[in-house]
C-alpha positions in Angstrom: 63.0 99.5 110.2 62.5 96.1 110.9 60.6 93.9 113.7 62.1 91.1 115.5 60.3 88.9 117.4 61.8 86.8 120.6 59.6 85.2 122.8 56.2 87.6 123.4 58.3 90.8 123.2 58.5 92.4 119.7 62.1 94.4 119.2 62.2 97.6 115.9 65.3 97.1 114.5 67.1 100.0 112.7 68.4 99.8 109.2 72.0 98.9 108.1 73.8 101.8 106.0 74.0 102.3 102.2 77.4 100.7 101.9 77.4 101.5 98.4 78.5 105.3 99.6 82.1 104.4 101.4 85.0 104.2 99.1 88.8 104.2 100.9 90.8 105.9 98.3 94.5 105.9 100.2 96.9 103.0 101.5 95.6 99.4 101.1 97.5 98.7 103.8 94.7 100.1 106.7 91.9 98.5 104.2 94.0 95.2 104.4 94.4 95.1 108.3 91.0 95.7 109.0 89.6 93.4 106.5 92.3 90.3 108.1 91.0 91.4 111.7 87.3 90.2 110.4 88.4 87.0 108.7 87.9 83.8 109.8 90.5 81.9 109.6 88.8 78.0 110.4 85.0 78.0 111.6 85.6 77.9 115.6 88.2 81.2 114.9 86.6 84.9 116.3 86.8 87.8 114.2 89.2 90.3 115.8 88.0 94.1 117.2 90.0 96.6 115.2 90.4 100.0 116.6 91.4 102.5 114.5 92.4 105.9 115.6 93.4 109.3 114.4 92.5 113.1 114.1 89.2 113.9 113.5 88.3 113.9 109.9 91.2 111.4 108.8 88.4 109.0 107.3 88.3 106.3 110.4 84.3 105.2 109.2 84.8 105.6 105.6 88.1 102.8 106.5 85.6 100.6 108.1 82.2 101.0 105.8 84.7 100.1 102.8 86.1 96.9 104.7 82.2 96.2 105.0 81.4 96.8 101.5 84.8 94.9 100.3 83.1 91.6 102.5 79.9 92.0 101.6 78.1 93.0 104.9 75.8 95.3 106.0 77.5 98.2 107.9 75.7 100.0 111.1 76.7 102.7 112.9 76.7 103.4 116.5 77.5 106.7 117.6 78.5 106.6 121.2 79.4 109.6 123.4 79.9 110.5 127.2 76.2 110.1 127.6 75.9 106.6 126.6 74.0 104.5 129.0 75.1 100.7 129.3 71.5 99.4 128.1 71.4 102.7 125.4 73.7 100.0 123.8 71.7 97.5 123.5 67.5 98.4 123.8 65.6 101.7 124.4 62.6 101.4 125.8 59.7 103.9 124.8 56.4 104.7 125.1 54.1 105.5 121.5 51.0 107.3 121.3 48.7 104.4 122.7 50.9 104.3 126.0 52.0 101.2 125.1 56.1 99.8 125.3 57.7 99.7 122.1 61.7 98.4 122.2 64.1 99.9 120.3 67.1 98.2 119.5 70.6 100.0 118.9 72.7 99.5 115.8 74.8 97.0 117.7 72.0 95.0 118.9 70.6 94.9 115.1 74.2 93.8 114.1 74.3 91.0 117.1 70.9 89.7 115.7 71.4 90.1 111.8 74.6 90.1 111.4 77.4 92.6 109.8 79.6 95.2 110.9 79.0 97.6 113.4 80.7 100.8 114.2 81.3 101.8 117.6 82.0 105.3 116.2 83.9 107.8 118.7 84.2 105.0 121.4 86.7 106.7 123.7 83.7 108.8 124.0 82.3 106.5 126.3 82.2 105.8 130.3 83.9 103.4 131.9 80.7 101.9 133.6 78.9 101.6 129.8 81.9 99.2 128.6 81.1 96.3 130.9 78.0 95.0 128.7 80.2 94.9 125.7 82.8 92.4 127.5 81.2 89.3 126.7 80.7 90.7 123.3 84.3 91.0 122.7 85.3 87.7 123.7 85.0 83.7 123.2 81.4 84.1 124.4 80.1 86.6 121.5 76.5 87.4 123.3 75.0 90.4 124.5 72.7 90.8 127.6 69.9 93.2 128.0 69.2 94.1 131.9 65.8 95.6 130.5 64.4 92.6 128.7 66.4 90.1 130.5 67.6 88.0 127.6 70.8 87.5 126.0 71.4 87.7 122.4 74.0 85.3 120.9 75.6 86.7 117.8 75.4 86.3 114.3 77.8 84.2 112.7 78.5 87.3 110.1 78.7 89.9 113.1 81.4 92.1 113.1 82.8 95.0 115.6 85.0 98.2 115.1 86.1 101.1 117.1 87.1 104.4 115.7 88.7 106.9 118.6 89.3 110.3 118.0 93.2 111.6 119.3 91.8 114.6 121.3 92.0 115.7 124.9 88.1 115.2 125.6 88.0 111.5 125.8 87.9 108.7 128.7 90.5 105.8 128.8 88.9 102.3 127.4 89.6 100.1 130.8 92.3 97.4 130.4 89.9 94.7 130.6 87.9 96.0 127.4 91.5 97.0 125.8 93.0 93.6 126.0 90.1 92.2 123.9 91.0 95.0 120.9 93.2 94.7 118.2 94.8 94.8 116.0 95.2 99.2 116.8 95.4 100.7 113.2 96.5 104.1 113.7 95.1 106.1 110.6 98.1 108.9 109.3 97.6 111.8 106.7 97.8 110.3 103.0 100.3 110.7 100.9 100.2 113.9 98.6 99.3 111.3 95.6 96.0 109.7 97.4 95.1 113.1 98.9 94.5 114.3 95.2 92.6 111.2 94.1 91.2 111.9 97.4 89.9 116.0 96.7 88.9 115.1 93.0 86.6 112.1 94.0 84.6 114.3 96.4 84.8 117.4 94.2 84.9 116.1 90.5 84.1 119.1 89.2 86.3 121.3 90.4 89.4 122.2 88.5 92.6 120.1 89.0 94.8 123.5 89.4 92.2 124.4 92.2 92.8 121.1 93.7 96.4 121.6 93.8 96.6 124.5 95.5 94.5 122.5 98.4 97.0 119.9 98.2 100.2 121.9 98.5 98.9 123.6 101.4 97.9 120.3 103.3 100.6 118.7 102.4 102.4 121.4 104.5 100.0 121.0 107.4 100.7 117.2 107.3 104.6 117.3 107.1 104.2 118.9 110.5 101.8 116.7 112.0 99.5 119.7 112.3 95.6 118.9 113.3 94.3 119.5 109.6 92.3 116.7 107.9 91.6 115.5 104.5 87.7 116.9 105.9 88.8 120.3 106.7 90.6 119.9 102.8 87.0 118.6 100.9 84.7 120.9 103.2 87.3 124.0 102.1 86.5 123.4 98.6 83.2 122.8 98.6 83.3 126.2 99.9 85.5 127.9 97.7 83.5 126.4 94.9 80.5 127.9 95.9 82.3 131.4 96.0 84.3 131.2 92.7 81.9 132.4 89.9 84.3 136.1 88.8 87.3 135.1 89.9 89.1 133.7 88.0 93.3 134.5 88.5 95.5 131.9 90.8 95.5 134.9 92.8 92.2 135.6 93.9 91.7 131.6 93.7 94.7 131.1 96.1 93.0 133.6 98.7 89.2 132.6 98.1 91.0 129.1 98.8 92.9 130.6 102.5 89.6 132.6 103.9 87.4 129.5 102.8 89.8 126.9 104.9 90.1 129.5 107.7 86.2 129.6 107.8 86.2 125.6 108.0 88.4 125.7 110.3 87.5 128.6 112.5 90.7 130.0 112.7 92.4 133.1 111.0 94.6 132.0 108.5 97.6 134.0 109.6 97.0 132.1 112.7 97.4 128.8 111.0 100.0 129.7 109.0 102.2 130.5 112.4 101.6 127.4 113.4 102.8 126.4 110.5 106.1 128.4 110.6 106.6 127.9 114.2 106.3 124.0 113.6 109.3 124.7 111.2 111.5 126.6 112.9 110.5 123.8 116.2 111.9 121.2 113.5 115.0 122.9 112.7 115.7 123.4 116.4 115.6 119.6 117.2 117.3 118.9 113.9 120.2 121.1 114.8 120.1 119.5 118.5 120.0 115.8 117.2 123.1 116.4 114.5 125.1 118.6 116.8 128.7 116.9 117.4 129.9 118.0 120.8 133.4 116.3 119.4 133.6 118.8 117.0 132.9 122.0 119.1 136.9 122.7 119.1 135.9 125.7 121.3 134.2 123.9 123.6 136.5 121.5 124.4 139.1 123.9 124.9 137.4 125.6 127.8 136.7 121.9 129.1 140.1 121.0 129.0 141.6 124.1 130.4 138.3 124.4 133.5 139.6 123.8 136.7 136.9 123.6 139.3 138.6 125.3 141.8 138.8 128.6 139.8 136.1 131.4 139.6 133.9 131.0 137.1 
């Protein structure tokens, strides 16, 4: 923690993250975007406000903390939710054991003074009435005010600001005057089955690649039909199975200590899952056979088209 003095007030900053721990392993492309979007391009340009969305558990923080790394900032993280107060953004303050006011400032606030990258992490999270002290944040004026201390910080030259949003039902809409000063909007899909095995053997480098596999040619599955599985619900169904594998040691019994231990992370029976599975497939196959059906070559069709008269019974 650290203590910033403005004036006679006295503000306890929080610390930035280890960036050291955020690695993207999967397309350069998203590392790319988001690292562009906080480039300046000439010394008057403002950095740009990525959003990027996706599933839970698609890596949305681990995207941003590697952009930080990548520039050499210092990465904070702001967890947001529908309970977020418009000054929780910015100070907090509290009373300590001598009944005295101590102000605590938020991860953005410490990213304002200090400068670096801030996450607004699960922003859709948020009200609508919390987003208005962020707008002059987002914009040419790049300050933020605090109602409780009545002072406006200007940012850092170095600060930085990204949103990560969840795709799930339990969300509010970010209002069109905050959404106009976002972009660019990097929409996070699954990875490919090549970077979701680099992905599985950096978190779990122990575990054996065959083991791995069989985690990757189930996902894989998941993913093809844009199921709600992530590369999370992959590394935390390992991590399980690995803690249950001593005496088994057939593809077998690994295949089905790998199916209960994702059905456990997932909460789901695995039957369950893999019906959605199948009836993802045979929904495919129905629009497939819709989209490629010739009407032209339906001879049968036609026939009864040709011959219909619409003043005959039908």
């Amino acid at each position: 923690m650290e203590r910033y003095r403005i004036g006679d007030i006295e503000i306890v900053l929080p610390d930035s993250e280890d960036v050291s721990k955020f690695s993207w392993i999967g397309s350069k492309d998203y590392l790319n975007d988001v690292m562009a979007a906080f480039y300046k391009a000439f010394e008057e340009d403002i950095p740009m406000t990525p959003k990027i969305s996706g599933i839970p558990g698609i890596g949305k923080t681990t995207l941003v903390g590697a952009a930080a790394k990548e520039l050499g900032l210092d990465l904070y993280i702001m967890q947001v939710s529908a309970d977020t107060r418009p000054e929780d953004l910015v100070i907090t303050p509290v009373l300590n054991r001598d009944r005295q006011i101590i102000y605590i400032g938020s991860p953005l606030l410490a990213a304002v003074i200090k400068g670096g990258v801030v996450i607004l992490d699960e922003a859709n999270r948020m009200p609508e009435k919390s987003w208005a002290t962020l707008a002059s944040l987002l914009d040419h004026r790049r300050s933020l005010y605090s109602n409780t201390l009545g002072i406006k910080f200007e940012a850092h030259p170095e600060f930085r600001i990204a949103l990560t949003v969840n795709e799930d039902s339990s969300v509010f809409e970010i209002p069109d005057y905050i959404a106009s000063r976002i972009a660019p909007n990097i929409k996070i899909g699954f990875p490919s089955k090549e970077d979701e095995l680099k992905i599985l053997k950096y978190h779990l480098p122990l575990l054996k690649d065959n083991i791995i596999k069989i985690c990757v040619e189930f996902m894989q599955q998941l993913h093809e039909y844009n199921l709600p599985y992530s590369v999370r619900d992959a590394i935390n169904a390992l991590r399980l199975l690995n803690k249950k594998l001593k005496g088994h040691e057939s593809l077998n019994e690994i295949k089905e200590l790998f199916y209960s231990s994702f059905s456990a992370v997932v909460g789901k029976p695995i039957d369950k899952v893999k019906q959605e599975l199948e009836n993802a497939k045979n929904s495919s196959s129905e629009t497939e056979y819709i989209e490629n059906y010739d009407i032209d070559e339906d001879d049968d069709f036609l026939d009864f088209l040709n011959n219909f008269d619409s003043d005959d019974d039908v």
